[in-house]
VEXDREN-2710 file (C-alpha; in Angstrom, 1 decimal):
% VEXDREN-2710
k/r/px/py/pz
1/UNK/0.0/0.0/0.0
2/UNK/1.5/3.1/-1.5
3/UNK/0.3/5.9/1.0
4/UNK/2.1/9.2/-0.3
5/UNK/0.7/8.6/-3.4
6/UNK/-2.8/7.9/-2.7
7/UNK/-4.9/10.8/-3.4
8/UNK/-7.7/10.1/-0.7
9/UNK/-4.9/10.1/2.1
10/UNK/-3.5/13.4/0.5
11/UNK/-7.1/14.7/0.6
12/UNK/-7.6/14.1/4.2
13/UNK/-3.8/15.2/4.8
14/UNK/-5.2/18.6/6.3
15/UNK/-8.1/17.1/8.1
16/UNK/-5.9/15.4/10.5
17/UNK/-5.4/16.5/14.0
18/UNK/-1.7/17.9/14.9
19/UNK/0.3/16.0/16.6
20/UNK/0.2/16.7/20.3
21/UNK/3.9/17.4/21.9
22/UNK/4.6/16.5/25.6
23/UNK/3.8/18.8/28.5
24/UNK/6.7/20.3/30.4
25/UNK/6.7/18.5/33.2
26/UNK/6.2/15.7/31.8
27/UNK/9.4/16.0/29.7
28/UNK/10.9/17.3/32.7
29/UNK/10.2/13.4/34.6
30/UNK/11.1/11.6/31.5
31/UNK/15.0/13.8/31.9
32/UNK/15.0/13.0/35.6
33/UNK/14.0/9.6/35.0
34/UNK/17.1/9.5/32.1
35/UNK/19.1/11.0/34.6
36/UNK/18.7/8.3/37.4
37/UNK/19.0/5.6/35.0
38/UNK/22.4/6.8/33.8
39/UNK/24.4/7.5/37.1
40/UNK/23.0/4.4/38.5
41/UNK/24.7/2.3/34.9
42/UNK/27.6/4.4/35.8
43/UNK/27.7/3.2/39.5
44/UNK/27.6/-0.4/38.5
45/UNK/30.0/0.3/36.5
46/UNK/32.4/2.3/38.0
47/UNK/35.5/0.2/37.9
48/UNK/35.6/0.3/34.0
49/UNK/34.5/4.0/33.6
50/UNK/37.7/5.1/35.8
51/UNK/40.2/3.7/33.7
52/UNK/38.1/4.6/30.6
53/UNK/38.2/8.8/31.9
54/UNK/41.7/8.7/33.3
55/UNK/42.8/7.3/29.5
56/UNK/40.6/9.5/27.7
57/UNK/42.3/12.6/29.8
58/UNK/45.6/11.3/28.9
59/UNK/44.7/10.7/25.5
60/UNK/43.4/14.5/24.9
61/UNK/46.5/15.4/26.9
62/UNK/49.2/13.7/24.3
63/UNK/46.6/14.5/21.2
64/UNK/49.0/17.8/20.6
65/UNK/52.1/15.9/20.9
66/UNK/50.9/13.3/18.1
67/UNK/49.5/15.9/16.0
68/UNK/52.9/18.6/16.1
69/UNK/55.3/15.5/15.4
70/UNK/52.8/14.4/12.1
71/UNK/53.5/18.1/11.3
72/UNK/57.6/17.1/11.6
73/UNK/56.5/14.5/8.7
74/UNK/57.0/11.8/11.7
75/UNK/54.8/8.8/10.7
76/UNK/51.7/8.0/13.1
77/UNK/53.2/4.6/13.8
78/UNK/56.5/6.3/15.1
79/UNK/55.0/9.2/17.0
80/UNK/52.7/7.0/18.7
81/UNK/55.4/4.5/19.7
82/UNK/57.2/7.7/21.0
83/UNK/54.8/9.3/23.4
84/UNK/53.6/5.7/24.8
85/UNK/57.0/4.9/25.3
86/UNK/58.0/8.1/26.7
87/UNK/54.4/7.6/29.3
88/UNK/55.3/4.3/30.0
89/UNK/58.5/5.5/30.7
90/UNK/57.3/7.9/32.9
91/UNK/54.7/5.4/34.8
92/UNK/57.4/2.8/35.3
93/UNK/59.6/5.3/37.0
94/UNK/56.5/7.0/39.2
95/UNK/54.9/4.0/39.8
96/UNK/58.3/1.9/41.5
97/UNK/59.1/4.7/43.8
98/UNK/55.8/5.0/44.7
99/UNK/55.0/1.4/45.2
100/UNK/57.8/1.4/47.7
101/UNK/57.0/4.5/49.5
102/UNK/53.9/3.5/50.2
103/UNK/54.9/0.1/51.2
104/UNK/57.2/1.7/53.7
105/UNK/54.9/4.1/54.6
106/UNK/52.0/1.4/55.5
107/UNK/54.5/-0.4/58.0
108/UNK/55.4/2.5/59.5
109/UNK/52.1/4.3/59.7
110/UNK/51.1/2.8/63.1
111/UNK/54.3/4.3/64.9
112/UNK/53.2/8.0/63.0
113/UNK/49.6/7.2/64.0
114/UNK/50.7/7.1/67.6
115/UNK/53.2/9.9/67.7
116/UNK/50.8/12.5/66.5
117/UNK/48.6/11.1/69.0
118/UNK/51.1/11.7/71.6
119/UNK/52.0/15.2/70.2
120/UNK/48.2/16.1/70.3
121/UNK/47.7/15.6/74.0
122/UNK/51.0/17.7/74.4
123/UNK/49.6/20.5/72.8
124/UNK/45.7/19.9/74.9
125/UNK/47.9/19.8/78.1
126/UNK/49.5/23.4/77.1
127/UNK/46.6/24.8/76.2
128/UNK/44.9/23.5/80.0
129/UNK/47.8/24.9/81.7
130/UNK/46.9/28.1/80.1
131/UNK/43.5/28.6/81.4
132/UNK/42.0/27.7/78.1
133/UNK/39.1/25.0/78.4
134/UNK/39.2/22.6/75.5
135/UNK/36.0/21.2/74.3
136/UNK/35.2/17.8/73.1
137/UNK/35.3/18.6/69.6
138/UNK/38.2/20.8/69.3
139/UNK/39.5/17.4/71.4
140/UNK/39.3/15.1/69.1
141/UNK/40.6/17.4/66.3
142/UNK/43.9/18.0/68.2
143/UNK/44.6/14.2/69.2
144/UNK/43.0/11.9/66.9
145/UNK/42.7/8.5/67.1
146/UNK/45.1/6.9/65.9
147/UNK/43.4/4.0/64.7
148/UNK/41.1/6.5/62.9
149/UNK/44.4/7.8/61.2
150/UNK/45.7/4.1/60.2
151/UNK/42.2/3.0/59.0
152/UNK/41.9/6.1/56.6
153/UNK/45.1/6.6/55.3
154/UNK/45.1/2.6/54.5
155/UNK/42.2/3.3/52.4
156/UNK/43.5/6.0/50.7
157/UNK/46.2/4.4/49.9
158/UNK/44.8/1.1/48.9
159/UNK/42.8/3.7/46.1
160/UNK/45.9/4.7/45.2
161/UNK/47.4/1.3/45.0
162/UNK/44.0/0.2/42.7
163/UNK/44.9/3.4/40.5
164/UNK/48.4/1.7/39.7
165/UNK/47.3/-1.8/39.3
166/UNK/45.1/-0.5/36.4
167/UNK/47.4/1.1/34.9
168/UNK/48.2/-1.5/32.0
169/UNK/44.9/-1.4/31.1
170/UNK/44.7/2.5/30.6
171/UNK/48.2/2.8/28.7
172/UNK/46.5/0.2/26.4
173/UNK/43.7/1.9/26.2
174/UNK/45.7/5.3/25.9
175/UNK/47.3/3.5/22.9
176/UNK/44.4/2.2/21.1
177/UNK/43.0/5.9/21.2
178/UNK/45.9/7.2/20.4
179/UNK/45.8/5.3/17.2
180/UNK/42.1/6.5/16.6
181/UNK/42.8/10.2/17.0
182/UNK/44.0/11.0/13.8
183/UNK/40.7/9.4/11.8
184/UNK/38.2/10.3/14.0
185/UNK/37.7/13.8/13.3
186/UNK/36.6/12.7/9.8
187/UNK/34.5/9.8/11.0
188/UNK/33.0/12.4/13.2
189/UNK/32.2/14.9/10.5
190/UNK/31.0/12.0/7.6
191/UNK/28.3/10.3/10.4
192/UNK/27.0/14.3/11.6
193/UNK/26.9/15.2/8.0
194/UNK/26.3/19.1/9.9
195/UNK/29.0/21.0/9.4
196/UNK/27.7/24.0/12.1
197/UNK/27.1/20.9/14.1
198/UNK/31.2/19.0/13.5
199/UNK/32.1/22.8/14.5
200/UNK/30.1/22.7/17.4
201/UNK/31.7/19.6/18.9
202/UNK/35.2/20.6/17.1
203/UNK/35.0/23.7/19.4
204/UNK/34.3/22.1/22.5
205/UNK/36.7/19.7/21.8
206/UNK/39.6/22.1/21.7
207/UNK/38.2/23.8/24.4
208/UNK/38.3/20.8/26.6
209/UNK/41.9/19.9/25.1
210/UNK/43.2/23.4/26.5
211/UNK/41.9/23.2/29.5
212/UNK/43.2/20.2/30.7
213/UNK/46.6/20.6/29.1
214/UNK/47.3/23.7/30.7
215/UNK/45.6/22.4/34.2
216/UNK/47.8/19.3/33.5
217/UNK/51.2/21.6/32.9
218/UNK/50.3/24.3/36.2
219/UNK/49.5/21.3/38.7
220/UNK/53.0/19.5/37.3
221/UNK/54.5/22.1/38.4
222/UNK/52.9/22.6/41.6
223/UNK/53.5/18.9/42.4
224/UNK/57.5/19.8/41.9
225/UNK/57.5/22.5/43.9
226/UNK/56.3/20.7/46.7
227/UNK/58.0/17.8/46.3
228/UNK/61.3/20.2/46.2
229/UNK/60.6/22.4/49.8
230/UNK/59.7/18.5/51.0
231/UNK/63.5/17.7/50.4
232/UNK/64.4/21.0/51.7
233/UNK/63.1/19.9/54.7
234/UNK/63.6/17.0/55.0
235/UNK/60.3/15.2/55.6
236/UNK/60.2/11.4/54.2
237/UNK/58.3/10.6/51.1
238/UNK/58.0/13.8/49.3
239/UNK/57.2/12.1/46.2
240/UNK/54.2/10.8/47.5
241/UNK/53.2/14.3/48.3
242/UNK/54.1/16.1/45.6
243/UNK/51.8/13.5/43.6
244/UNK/49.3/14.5/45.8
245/UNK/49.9/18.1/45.3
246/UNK/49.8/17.0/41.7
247/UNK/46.5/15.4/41.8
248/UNK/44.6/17.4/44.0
249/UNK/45.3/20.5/42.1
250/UNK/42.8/19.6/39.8
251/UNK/40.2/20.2/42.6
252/UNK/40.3/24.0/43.3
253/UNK/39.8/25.9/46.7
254/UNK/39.9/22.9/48.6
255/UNK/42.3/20.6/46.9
256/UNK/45.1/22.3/48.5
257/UNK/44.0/22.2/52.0
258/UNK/43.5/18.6/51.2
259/UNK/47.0/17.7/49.9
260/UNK/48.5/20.1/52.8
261/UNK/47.0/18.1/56.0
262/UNK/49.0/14.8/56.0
263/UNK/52.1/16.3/55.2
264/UNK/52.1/19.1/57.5
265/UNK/51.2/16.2/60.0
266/UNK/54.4/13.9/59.3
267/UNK/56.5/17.1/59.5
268/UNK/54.6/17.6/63.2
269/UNK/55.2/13.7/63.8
270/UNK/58.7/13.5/62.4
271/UNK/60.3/17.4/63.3
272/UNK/57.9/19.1/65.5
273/UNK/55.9/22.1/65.2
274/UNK/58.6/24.7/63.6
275/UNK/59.3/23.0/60.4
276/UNK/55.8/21.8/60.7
277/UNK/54.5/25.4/60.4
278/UNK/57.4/26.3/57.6
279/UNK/56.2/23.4/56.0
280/UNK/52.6/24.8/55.9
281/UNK/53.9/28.0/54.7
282/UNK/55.7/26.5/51.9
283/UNK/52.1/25.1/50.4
284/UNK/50.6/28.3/51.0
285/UNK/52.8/30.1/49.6
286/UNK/52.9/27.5/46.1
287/UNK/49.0/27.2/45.6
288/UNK/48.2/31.1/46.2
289/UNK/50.7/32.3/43.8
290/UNK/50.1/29.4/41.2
291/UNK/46.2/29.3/41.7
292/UNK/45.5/33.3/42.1
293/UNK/48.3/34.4/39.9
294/UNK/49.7/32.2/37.1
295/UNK/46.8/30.2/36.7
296/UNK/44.0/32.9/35.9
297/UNK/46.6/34.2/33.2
298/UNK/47.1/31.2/31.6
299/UNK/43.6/30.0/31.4
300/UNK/41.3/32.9/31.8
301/UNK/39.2/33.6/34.2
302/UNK/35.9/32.3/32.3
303/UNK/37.3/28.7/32.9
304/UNK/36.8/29.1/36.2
305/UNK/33.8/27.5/38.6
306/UNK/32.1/29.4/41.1
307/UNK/32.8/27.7/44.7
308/UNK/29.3/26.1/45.2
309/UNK/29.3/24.0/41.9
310/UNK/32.9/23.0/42.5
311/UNK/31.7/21.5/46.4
312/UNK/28.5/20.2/44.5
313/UNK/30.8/18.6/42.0
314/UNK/32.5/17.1/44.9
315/UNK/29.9/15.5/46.9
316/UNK/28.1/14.2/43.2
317/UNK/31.1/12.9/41.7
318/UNK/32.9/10.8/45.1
319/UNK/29.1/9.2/45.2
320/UNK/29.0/8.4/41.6
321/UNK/32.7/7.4/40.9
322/UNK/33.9/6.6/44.5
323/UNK/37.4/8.5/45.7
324/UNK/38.8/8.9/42.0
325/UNK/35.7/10.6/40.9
326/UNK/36.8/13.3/43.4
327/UNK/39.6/14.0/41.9
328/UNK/37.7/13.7/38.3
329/UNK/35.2/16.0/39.4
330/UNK/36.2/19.3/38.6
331/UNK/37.7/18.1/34.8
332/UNK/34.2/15.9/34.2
333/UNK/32.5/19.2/35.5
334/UNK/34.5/21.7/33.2
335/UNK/33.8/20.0/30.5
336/UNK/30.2/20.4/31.0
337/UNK/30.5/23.8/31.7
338/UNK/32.6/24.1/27.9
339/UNK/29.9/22.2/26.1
340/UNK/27.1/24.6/27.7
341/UNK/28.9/27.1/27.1
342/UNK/29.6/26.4/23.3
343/UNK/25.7/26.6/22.9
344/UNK/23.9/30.0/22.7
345/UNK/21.0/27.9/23.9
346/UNK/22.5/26.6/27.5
347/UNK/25.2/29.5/28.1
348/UNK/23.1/30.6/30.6
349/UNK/23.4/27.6/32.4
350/UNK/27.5/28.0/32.3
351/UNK/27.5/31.4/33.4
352/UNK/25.5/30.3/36.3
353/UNK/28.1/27.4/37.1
354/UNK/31.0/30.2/36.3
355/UNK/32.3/32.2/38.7
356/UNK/31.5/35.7/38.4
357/UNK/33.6/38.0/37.0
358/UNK/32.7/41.7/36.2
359/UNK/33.2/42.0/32.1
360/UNK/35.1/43.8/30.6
361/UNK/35.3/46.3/27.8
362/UNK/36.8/43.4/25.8
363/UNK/34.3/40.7/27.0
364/UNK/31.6/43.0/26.3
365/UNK/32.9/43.3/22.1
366/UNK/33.6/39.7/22.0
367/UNK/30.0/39.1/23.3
368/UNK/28.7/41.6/20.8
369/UNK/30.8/40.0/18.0
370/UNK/29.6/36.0/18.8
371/UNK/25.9/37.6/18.6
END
């Protein structure tokens, strides 16, 4: 039966009724619904989908290495083999000494654990002598428990130790994308067959690709600085710090403070308060001039997250992904903010996650030009 070409159809074409659309709210459950359907996929599978991010952020991260060697008229196959050799390389080295400091630190974390609780109730007994009542609270802030202090840190560091025994499987799936890079910008544009559209996703790609490249580069080098005034200072395992520092640096504000606390507490444990307090001073000093200085240069301040959405992104992604997806969060949730804000439709919604920043003469004539 041949209905476009059968004139009593065509003759009752305007007689039908339109075709009724769905309410709001009731496109508002079925996106809820979507929503709740997709994080819970992405809970049960969260140990694939770590692996699978932490490749795909290495991937976009070595993209511009591939790319400026094919320039060099260096073959794919070679500059591939290059940069995964020169990661693996890299993860060899950073993963030996870091399996051993952390085996060294485990056995010896129940002797710290004590210490500091010894060098709490020194500093509660000073404060007493002193006429200053110490509450409960405040208490148990100054001398922890130290089997509060063994159990976290060990699961910390098991995380950590998870992290490295999946690392074969990301550098092979680093590898394997790697080798897709270079042809999938053209897939991509033959399966849209949109141009406005391929440039849509082209622009959020590089957007993406900038951002985390140059996050990548400033919390390297915040990781080495610490690591350095560690040495200065002599306090043991300042590699595993400074990879801390390294990590953490990709959650702003409160990343910091995060990476500060247990070393600032071995240097306590190991050298007493001075070198303790220098040793404070020395992160201090390294994330405010990195974070409010080189860092807004570098990257602008319209990459930036207001305070809220970055403690949001937080407490969402550690539920979602577990401990990793807190150090994920901020990267999964600036890339959302990018692809909002690529979209004249949803920039709104960016500027709301944004932090706010007075424009400019300039921001004001490239905001008039993009209209």
């Amino acid at each position: 039966m041949n209905l476009p070409t059968d004139p009593n159809i065509q003759d009752l074409e305007g007689q039908l009724p339109p075709s009724i659309g769905l309410s709001y709210p009731t496109k508002f459950l079925l996106t809820a619904a979507s929503f709740v359907v997709v994080v819970a996929g992405m809970q049960a599978a969260v140990d694939i989908i770590i692996p699978f991010l932490l490749a795909v952020f290495l991937a976009i991260i070595s993209t511009p290495a591939l790319f400026w060697m094919k320039k060099r008229r260096i073959t794919t196959f070679f500059a591939i083999l290059i940069i995964s050799l020169v990661i693996l390389a890299i993860g060899i080295l950073v993963g030996s000494v870091l399996a051993v400091s952390v085996a060294d630190f485990t056995r010896s974390l129940p002797e710290y654990a004590k210490n500091l609780e010894e060098s709490g109730a020194i500093v509660i007994d000073w404060l007493e002598e002193r006429g200053m009542e110490v509450e409960e609270p405040i208490r148990d802030f100054i001398k922890p428990d130290a089997a509060v202090v063994v159990r976290f840190t060990r699961v910390l560091l098991d995380q950590l130790g998870t992290l490295l025994r999946n690392g074969f499987l990301i550098y092979l799936m680093l590898v394997f994308m790697l080798m897709e890079a270079s042809a999938l910008p053209s897939k991509i544009r033959d399966a849209i067959g949109s141009e406005d559209t391929f440039e849509n996703l082209a622009q959020i790609a590089r957007s993406v690709k900038r951002y985390l490249g140059l996050k990548t580069a400033v919390s390297l080098v915040t990781g080495l600085l610490i690591m350095g005034w560690l040495m200065i200072w002599d306090v043991s395992y300042p590699l595993v710090w400074g990879l801390i520092a390294f990590l953490m640096n990709f959650v702003p504000n409160i990343g910091s403070i995060i990476a500060a606390v247990p070393a600032v507490l071995l240097a306590l444990v190991e050298h007493g308060p001075v070198e303790a307090i220098l040793v404070l001073v020395g992160y201090v000093v390294v994330n405010v001039s990195i974070g409010n200085f080189l860092e807004p240069r570098l990257m602008g301040q319209r990459l930036g997250l207001s305070t809220l959405v970055v403690f949001l992104s937080l407490i969402f992604w550690g539920w979602v992904l577990g401990p990793m997806g807190m150090l994920l969060s901020v990267p999964l949730t600036m890339t959302v903010k990018i692809a909002l804000q690529t979209n004249r439709e949803t920039r709104w919604m960016a500027m709301l996650m944004g932090a706010y920043n007075p424009p400019t003469s300039g921001d004001e004539q490239s905001e008039s030009t993009d209209k």
